[in-house]
N, C-alpha and C positions, 0 to 999 in steps of 0.2 A: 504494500500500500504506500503510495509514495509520499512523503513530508507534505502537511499541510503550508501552503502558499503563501507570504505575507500581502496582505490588504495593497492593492497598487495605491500608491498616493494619492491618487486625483480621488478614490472615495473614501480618504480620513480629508480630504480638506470641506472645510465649511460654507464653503460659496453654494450658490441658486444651482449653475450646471450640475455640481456634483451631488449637491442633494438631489433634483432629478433624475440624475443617474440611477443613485441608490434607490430612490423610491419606484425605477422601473424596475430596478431586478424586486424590487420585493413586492410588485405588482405583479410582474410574472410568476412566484409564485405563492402569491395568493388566489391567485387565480387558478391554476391549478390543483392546488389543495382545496378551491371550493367547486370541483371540477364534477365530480365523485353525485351531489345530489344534480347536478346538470344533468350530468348525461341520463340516471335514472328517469329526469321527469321529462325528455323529450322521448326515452327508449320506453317508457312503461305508459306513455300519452295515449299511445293507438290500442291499450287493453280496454278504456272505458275513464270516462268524466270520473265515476268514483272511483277507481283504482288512482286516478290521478290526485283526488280531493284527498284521496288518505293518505299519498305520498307527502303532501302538504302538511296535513295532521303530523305525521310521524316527524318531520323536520322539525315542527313547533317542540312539539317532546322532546326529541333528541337537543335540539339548543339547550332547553332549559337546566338540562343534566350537564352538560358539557359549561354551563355558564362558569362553575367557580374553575372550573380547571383552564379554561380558557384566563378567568382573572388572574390565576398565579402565575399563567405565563407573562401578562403583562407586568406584573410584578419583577420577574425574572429577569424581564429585558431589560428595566433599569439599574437592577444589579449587577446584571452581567454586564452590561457598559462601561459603570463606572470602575471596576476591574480590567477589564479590557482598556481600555483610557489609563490609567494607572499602569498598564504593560505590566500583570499580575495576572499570569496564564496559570498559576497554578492556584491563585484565590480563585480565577476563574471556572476554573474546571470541579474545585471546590462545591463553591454555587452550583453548578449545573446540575450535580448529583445532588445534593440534597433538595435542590426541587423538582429533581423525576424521581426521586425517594417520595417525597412530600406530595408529591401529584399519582403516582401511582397508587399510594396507600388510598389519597381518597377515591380515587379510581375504581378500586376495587368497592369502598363502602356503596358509591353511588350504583354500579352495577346490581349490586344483591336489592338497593331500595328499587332502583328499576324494573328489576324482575322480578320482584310481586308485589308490582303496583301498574304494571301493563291494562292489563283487562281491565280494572276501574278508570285509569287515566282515561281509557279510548271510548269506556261503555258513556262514559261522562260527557264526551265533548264530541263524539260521532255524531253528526245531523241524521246518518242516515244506516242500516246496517250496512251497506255493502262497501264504505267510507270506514266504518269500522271491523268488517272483514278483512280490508284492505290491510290497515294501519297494522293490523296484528301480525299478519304474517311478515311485515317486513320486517316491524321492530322484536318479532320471535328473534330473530338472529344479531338485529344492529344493538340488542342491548348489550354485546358484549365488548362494542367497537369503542368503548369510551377510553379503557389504557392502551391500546394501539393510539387512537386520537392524539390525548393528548401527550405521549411518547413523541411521534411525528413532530407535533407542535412543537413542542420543548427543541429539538433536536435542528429544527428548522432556524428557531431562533436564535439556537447557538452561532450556526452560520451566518446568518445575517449578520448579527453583532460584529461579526470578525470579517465583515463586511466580503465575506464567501459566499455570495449568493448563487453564482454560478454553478459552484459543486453540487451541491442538496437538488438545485435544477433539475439537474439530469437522472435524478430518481423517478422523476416524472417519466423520463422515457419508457422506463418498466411498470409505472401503474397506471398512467392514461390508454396504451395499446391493450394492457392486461386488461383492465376493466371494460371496455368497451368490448372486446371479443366474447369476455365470459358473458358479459348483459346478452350478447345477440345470442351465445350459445342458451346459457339459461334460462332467460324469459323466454325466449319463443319456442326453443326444444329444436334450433339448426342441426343438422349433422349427427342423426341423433341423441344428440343430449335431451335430459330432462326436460319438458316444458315447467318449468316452474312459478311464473308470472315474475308480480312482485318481488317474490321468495328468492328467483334466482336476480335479481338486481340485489339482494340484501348481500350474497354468496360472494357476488363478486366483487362488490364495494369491501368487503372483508378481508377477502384474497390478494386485491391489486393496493389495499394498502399495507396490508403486512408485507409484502414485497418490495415496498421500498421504506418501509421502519429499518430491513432488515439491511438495505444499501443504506441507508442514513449511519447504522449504529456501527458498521464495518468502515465508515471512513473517521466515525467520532475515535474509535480503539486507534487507528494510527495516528489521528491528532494530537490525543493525549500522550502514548506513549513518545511520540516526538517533544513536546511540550515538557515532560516530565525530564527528559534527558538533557535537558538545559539544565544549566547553573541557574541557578534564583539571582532576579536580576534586582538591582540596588534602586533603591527610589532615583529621580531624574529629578523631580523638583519642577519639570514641567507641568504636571496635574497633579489635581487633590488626590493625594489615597485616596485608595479604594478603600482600605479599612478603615477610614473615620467620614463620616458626612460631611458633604461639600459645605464649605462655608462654617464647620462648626469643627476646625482643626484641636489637637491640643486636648479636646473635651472628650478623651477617651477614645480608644478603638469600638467600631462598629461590628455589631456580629455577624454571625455569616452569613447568616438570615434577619437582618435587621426588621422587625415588627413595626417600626414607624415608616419606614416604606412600604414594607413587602402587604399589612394589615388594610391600610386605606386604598392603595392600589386593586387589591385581587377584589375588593367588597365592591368596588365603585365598578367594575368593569363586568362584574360577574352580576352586580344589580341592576347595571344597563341591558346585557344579554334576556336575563330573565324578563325585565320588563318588555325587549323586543318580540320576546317568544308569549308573553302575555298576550298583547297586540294581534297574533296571530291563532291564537288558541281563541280571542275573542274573536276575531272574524270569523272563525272557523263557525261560526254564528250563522252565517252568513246564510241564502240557500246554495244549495252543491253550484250550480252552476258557475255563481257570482264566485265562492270557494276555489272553485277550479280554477277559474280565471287568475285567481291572485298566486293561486299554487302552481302555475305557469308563472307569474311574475315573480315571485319566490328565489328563482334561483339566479336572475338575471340582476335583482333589486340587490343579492347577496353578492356576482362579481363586481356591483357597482360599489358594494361597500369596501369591497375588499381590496379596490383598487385605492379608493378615497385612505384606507386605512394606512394604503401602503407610505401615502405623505406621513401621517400621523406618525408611525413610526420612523419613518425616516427624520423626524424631527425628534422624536426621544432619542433615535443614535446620534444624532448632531450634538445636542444640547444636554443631555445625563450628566454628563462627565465633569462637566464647566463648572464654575465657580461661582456662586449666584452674583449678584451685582458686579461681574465683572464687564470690563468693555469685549472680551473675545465674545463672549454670551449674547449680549446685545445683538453686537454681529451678525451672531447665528442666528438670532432669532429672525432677522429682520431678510436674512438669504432665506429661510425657509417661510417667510408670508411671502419674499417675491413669487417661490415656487409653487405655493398656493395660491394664487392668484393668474399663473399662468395654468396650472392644472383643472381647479375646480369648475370653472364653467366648461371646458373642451370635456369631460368627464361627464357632465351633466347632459350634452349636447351628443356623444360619442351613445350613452345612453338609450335617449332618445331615439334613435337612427336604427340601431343595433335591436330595440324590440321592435320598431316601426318592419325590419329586414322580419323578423321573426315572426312576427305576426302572420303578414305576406303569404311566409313559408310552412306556417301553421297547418299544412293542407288537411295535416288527419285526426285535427281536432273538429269538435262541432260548434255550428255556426254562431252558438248563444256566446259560448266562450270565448271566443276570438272576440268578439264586437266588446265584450265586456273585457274584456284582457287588452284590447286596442284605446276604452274609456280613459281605463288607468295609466295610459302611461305617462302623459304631460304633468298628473300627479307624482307620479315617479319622478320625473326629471326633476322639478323643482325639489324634492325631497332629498335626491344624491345630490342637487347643489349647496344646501344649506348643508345637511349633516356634513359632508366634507370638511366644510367650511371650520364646524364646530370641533369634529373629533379631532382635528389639527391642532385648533386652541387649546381644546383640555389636554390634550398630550404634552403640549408645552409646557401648562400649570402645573401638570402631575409630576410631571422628571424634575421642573427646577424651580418650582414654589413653595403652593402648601397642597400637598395631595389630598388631608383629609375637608381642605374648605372644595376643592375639585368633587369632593366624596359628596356632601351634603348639596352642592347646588345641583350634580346632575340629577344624585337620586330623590332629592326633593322633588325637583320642576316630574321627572316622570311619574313618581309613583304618589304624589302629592295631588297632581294635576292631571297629566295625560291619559291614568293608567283608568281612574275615578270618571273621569269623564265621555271617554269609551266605555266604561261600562255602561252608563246613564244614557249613552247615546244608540247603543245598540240591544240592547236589554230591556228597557224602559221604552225610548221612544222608539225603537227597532227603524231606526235611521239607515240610511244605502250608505254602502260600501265605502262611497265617493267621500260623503260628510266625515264620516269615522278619518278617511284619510288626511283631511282639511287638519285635526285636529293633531297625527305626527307632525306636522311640517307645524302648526302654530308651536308645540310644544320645543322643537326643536331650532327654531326659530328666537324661542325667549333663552333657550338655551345658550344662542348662539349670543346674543345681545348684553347678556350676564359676563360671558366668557372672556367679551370684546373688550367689555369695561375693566376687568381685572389683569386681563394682558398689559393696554395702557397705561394703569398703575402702575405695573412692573417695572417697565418700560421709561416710565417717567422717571421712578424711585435710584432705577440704575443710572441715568443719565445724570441725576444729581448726586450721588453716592459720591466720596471724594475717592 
């Protein structure tokens, strides 16, 4: 396995181009790792509206269990930064284990409440049985997908930090071909294989990502062991340790696992999720058709986020490391709004187009669906413009302010406001689709207008700082 590669320069420097850069490879693959419910719901489209509407269902479930272990990777990524930043590959690598230690454990806890609480979650929010025939057979098998998942994840993010996006890429080779063969074998029973429907889209979602956990974890072991055969390299004095908090030198070594990061990061990210999987467990309100339509936009809404995320992140790897009030920071911060500013509308507009194409190409959906899947999308675009907008700013607030004020405004404004008002609106006044969706983009909207104000402060506070 040959020595992992040092980061080329141009993506440790902190200018607009290069943050660009970084946010395309880690756009690439987000987009690939959210590849997996894609291709299920355009390959399992042509079994029936309700085998589609409970592919949808089964996502909303699935998020909602994946939500804290997704938050500790966000947690992970600012840790491992500031390590990484500090040139401490072996605190780094430190970190990494105890939070795939940390994340598998509850992996496993979340799996056992998964798997007998299936049949009530579905019997509960099924419109329809054949929506909840559906949902069962798939999640029969994806409820054990959650420690592969977040494995994957954790693993993924190692490389990016180390601004290796390239490498982890090419995993993709072997689960995008794999998955999409076994789908066609599976579901439809090609070449004699089994027909299995939905079930065999669960099989292969399974298969084609264990197969590249398994390339991920075969280039981490050379990593480390290369890493580890290094001399322990001596502070530089150009960045803050890794083992004490930026800005609060002096005042003790920080733990491995620092709780005043690692606690309000994973809660705020994992609260957002679940609130998002909320949102869609309520539409699932919906009638099937209107359902289906949105379980079509479902997986297109998800590489829109994933692209928008990929700024997001790219701005925690800019900015972790830096020293709060300092002028390099500043800096950064103000290369990574240029980058947001040239991204978020071309994102929103790319969007747009790309379901406008899909729709079009929609052929072996039925006619209700489409027209109501073609409604939604101009609500769609403005909705990847704004949250883009917003996950950027919180990311900045999170890596180099105060995480837990980042903690209280998001999960306030959603589950204070958005979460409460969707219910009211689709429960009580049993309001369309459309109105329900008026009410993410307002939410996320005040979001975005909170965010803006306390960037500014920041911004100001540094600029006068002596």
């Amino acid at each position: 396995m040959p020595v992992s590669p040092l980061p080329k320069p141009v993506l440790l420097e902190r200018e607009t181009p290069s943050i660009l850069k970084l946010a395309g490879f880690l756009s690439l693959s987000g987009l690939f790792s959210t590849s997996a419910i894609l291709i299920d719901a355009n390959m399992v489209g042509p079994i029936g509206d309700e085998t589609l509407a409970g592919l949808g269902l089964c996502a909303g479930l699935y998020g909602v269990f994946m939500a804290l272990l997704f938050g500790l990777g966000s947690g992970a990524q600012i840790l491992l930064t500031r390590a990484f930043g500090a040139g401490d590959m072996r605190l780094f690598y430190r970190r990494l284990l105890g939070m795939l230690a940390l994340g598998l454990g509850m992996s496993i806890i979340l799996v056992l409440l998964f798997r007998f609480n299936i049949n009530f979650l579905v019997d509960r929010l099924a419109t329809t049985s054949g929506i909840g025939f559906a949902a069962k057979r798939y999640l029969e098998l994806m409820v054990y997908a959650p420690p592969l998942g977040f494995a994957a994840y954790l693993l993924t993010i190692n490389f990016d930090v180390k601004r290796q996006a390239p490498r982890e890429l090419k995993g993709f080779a072997i689960e995008l071909p794999l998955n999409i063969i076994l789908n066609a074998l599976l579901i439809y029973g090609w070449f004699g294989a089994p027909e299995l429907g939905i079930k065999g889209a669960a099989i292969a979602t399974l298969i084609s990502q264990s197969a590249r956990l398994v390339y991920l974890v075969v280039l981490l072991a050379g990593d480390m062991r290369a890493a580890y055969a290094l001399p322990v390299p001596q502070p530089s004095g150009r960045a803050p340790s890794a083992t004490t908090t930026p800005g609060h030198e002096g005042q003790g070594e920080e733990p491995l696992l620092p709780r005043h990061v690692l606690l309000p990061v994973t809660l705020n990210v994992a609260a957002l999720i679940v609130g998002a999987q909320a949102y869609q467990l309520l539409f699932a309100q919906q009638p099937y058709l209107t359902f289906a339509a949105l379980a079509l936009m479902t997986p297109w809404l998800s590489v829109a986020n994933v692209l928008g995320r990929s700024v997001a992140m790219s701005a925690t790897l800019t900015c972790a490391d830096l020293e709060p009030g300092s002028e390099t920071l500043r800096q950064a911060i103000r290369s990574v709004m240029r980058a947001l500013r040239y991204l978020a509308p071309r994102l929103a507009l790319l969007f747009v187009g790309v379901t406008l194409v899909a729709d079009a190409l929609s052929w072996h959906i039925s006619d209700w669906v489409r027209i109501n899947f073609l409604l939604l999308i101009p609500y769609g675009g403005v909705l990847v413009l704004v949250r883009t907008v917003s996950v950027t700013i919180g990311a900045i607030l999170r890596a180099t302010d105060r995480p837990k004020w980042v903690f209280w405004v998001q999960v306030g404004l959603q589950w204070g406001f958005g979460v409460p008002l969707l219910m009211i609106v689709t429960h009580v006044f049993e309001l369309s689709l459309y109105i329900a969706y008026c009410i993410l983009i307002l939410e996320e909207m005040l979001r975005l207008a909170i965010m803006w104000l306390r960037l500014r402060r920041l911004m100001r506070a540094q600029v006068s700082a002596p």
